[in-house]
C-alpha positions in Angstrom: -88.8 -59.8 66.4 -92.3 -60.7 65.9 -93.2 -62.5 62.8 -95.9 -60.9 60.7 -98.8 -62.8 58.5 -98.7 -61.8 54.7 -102.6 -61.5 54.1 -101.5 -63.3 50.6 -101.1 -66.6 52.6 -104.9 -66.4 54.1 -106.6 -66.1 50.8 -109.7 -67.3 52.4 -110.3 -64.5 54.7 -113.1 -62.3 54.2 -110.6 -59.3 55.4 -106.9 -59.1 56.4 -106.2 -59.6 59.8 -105.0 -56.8 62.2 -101.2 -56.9 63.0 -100.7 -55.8 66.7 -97.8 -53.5 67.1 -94.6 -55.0 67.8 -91.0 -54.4 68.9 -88.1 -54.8 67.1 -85.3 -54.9 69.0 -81.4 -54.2 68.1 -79.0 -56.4 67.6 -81.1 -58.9 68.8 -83.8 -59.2 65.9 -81.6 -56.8 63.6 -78.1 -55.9 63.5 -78.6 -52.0 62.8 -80.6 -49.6 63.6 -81.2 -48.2 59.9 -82.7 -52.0 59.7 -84.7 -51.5 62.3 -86.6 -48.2 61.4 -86.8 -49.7 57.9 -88.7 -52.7 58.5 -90.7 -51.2 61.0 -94.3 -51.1 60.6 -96.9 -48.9 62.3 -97.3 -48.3 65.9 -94.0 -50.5 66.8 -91.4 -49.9 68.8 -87.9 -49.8 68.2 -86.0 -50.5 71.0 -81.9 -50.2 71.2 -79.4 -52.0 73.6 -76.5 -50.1 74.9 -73.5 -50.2 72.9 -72.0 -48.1 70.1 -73.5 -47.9 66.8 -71.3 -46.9 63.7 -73.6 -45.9 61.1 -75.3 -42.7 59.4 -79.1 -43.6 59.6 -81.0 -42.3 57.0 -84.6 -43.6 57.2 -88.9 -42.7 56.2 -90.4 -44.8 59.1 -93.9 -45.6 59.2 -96.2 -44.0 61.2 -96.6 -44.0 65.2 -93.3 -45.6 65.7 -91.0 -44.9 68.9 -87.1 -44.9 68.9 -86.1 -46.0 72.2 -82.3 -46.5 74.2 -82.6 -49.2 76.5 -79.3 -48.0 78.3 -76.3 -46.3 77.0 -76.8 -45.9 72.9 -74.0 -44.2 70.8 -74.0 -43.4 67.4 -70.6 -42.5 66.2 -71.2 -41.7 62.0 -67.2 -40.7 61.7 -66.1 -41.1 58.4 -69.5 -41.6 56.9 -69.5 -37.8 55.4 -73.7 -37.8 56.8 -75.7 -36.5 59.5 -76.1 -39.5 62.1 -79.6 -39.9 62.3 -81.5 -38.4 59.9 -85.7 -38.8 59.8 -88.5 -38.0 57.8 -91.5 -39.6 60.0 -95.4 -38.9 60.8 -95.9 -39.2 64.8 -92.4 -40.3 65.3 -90.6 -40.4 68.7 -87.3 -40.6 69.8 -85.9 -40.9 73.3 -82.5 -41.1 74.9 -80.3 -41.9 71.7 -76.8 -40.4 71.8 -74.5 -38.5 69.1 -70.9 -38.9 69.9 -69.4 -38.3 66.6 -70.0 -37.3 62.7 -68.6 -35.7 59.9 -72.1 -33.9 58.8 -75.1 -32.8 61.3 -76.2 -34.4 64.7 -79.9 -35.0 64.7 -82.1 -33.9 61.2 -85.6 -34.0 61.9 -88.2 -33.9 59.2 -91.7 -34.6 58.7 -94.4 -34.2 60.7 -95.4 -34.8 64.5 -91.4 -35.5 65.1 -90.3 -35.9 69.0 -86.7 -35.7 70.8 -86.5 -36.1 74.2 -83.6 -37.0 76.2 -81.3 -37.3 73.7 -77.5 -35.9 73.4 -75.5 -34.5 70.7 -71.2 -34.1 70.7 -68.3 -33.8 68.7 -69.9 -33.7 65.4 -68.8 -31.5 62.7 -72.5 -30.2 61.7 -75.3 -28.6 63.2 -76.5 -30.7 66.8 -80.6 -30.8 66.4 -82.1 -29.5 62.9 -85.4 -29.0 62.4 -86.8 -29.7 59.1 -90.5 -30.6 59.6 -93.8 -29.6 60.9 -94.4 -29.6 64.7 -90.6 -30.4 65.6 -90.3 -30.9 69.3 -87.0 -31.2 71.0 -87.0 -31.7 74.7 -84.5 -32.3 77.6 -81.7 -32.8 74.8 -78.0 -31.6 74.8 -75.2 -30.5 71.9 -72.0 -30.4 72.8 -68.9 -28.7 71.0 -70.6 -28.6 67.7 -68.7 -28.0 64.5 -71.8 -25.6 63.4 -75.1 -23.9 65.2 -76.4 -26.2 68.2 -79.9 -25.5 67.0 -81.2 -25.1 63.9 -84.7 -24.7 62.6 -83.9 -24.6 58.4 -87.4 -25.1 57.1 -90.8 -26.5 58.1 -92.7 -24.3 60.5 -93.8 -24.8 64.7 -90.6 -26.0 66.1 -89.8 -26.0 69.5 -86.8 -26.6 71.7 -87.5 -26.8 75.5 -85.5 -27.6 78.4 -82.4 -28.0 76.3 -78.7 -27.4 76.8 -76.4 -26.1 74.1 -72.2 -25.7 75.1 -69.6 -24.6 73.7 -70.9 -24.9 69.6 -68.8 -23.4 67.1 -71.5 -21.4 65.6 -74.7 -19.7 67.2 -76.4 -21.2 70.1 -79.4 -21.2 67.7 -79.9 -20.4 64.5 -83.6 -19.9 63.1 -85.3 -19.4 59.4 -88.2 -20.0 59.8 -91.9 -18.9 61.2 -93.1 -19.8 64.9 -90.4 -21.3 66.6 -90.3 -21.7 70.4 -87.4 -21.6 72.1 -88.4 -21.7 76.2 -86.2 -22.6 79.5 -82.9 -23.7 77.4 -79.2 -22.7 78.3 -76.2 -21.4 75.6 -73.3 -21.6 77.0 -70.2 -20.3 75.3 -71.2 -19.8 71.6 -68.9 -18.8 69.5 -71.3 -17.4 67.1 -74.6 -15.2 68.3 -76.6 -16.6 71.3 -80.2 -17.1 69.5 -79.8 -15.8 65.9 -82.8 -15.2 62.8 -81.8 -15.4 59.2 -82.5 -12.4 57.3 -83.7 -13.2 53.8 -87.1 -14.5 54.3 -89.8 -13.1 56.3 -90.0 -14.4 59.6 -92.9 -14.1 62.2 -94.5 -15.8 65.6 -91.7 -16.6 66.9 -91.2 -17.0 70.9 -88.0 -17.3 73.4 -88.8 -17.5 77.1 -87.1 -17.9 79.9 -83.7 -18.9 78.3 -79.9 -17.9 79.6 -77.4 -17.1 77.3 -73.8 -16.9 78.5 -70.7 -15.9 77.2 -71.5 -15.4 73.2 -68.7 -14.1 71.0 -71.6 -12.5 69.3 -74.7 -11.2 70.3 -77.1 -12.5 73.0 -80.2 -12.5 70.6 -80.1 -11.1 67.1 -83.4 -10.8 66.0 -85.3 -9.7 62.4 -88.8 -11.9 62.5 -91.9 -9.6 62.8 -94.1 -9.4 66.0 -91.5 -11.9 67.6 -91.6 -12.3 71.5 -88.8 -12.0 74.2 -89.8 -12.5 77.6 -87.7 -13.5 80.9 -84.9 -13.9 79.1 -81.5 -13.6 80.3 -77.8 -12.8 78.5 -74.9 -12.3 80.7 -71.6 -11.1 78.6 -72.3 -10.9 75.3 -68.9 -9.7 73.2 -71.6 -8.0 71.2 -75.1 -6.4 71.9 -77.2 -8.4 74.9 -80.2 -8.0 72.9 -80.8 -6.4 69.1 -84.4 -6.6 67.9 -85.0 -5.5 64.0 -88.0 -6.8 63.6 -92.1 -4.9 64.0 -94.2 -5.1 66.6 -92.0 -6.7 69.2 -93.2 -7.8 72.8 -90.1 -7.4 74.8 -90.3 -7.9 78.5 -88.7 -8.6 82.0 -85.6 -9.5 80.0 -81.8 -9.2 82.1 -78.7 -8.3 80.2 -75.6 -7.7 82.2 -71.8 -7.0 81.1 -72.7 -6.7 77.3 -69.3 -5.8 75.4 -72.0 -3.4 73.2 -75.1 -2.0 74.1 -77.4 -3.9 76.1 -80.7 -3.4 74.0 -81.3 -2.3 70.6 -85.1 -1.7 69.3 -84.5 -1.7 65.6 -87.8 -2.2 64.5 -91.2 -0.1 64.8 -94.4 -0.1 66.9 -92.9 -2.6 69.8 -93.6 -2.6 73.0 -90.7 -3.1 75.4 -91.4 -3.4 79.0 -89.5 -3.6 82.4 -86.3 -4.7 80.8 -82.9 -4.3 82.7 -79.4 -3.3 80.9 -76.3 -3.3 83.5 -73.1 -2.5 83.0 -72.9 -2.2 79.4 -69.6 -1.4 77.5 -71.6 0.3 74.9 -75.3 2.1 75.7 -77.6 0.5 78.0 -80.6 0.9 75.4 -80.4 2.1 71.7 -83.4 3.1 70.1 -83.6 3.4 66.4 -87.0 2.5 65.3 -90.1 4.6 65.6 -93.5 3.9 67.4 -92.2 1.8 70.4 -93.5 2.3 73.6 -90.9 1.7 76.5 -92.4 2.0 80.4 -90.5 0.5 83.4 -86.9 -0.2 82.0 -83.5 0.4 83.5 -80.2 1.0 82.5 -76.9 1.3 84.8 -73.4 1.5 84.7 -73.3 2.1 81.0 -70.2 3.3 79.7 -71.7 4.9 77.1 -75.2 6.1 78.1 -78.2 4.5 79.4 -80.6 5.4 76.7 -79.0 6.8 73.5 -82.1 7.7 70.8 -80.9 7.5 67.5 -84.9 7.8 66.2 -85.3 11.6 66.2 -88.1 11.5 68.7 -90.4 9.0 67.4 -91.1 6.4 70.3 -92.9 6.9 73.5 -90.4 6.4 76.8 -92.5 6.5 79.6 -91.3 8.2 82.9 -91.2 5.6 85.1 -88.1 4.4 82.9 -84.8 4.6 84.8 -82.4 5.9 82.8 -79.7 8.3 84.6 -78.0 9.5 81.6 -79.7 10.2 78.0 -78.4 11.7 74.5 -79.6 13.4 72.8 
């Protein structure tokens, strides 16, 4: 580790001299990583040697620093009763660190400007990433056979979750409560809660899922309440419960896939959405409920739905285009 110049020491300088940023690197300059992030200093960089780490780190680090595995990094917190590695940092990045056991939550994520990339989450008995900051990013990461949601986004605002993998959790896939979350181009797999799931208490809006699959969910695919949200290229293959249930207003719902949904395939719950050139096959329940008012549906099909392929519970209210192909209708 470097060694840094108290400006106390140089009392005859006119102005303190500018420390260049360092690295700190574990266990050679420090034993732990909580050491590490806590003497850190602006700009540096932590860097971690493979091996396995048994500690619940718990840190503010300064600003502009980077976390970084230099091989195979494991943090097993068993026993410690708190989340592994837990953050509140400004600019902070961490890359290719590795969760392979807890008592509390995987990765918490506070602050602002907070980066995950590479990193990997299992056999914890918490949530795997949680988003509690401003600008959360969480990229190319996996959870594994978490005790709670894979994903979670409890606070804060402009999270996102891209690339990511999320098997076999014992909650939802993902579970969101807050305003403008992306989630784009991540897998569920096996969820024994809903697929993608919004909290219902506070008012959500802007939030965004794209070009995710969701497989298997005992739940729902997507359970969804947040205002003007948007759905695109999404697809849920056997959902126990409905492929895709949308609550919310002015919904943007498009080119979505559901297939073999144990309810119906697509409910619009909300008002004044737009759902276009969406597919619902072989659904146990309808292929498409409607039971807001004011949405517009062109260019969506339903087939092999035990019950029917468009059942309007609205009284008339929404617009379904013709070019919708939808064999059998009630009323």
């Amino acid at each position: 580790m470097r060694l840094r110049t108290s400006a106390a020491l140089l009392p005859f300088l006119l102005a303190p001299a500018t420390v260049p940023a360092g690295t700190i690197r574990v266990p050679a300059d420090v034993a732990t990583i909580q050491a590490a992030l806590d003497g850190a200093q602006t700009n540096d960089e932590v860097e971690i040697e493979s091996g396995v780490y048994h500690e619940a780190v718990d840190a503010h680090p300064a600003t502009n620093v980077v976390v970084r595995a230099k091989g195979n990094v494991r943090i097993d917190a068993k026993g410690l009763a708190a989340a592994a590695f837990s953050v509140v940092g400004t600019n902070l990045q961490i890359v290719g660190l590795r969760i392979t056991g807890g008592d509390a939550d995987g990765f918490v994520l506070g602050g602002t400007n907070v980066q995950a990339t590479d990193c990997q989450v299992s056999g914890i008995g918490g949530r795997g990433f949680r988003a509690d900051g401003l600008n959360v990013q969480v990229t190319n990461c996996r959870v594994k056979k978490s005790g709670l949601e894979g994903l979670s986004v409890q606070s804060g605002a402009s999270a996102a979750f891209m690339g990511c993998k999320v098997v076999g959790v014992r909650g939802d896939g993902a579970r969101i409560a807050s305003s403008n979350v992306t989630i784009d181009g991540t897998k569920f797999v096996a969820a024994q809660g809903d697929g993608i799931r919004e909290e219902t208490g506070n008012p959500l809006s802007g939030n965004a899922y794209t070009n995710n699959h969701l497989t298997g969910p005992a739940g729902n695919g997507f359970d969804l309440v947040s205002d003007g949200v948007t759905l695109t290229a999404n697809t849920i293959a056997q959902a126990k419960g409905n492929g895709i249930d949308v609550e919310g207003d002015g919904a943007q719902v498009q080119s979505n896939k559901v297939s073999g949904a144990h309810g119906n395939g697509i409910i619009v719950g909300g008002d004044d959405g737009t759902y276009t050139g969406n597919k619902a096959l072989g659904s146990k329940g309808n292929g498409f409920r409607l039971d807001g008012s004011g949405n517009v549906l062109p260019q969506n099909i339903a087939k092999g739905s035990l019950g029917v392929d468009l059942r309007d519970n609205s009284g008339g209210a929404n617009t379904v285009q013709p070019d919708n192909k939808f064999k059998h209708t009630s009323p």
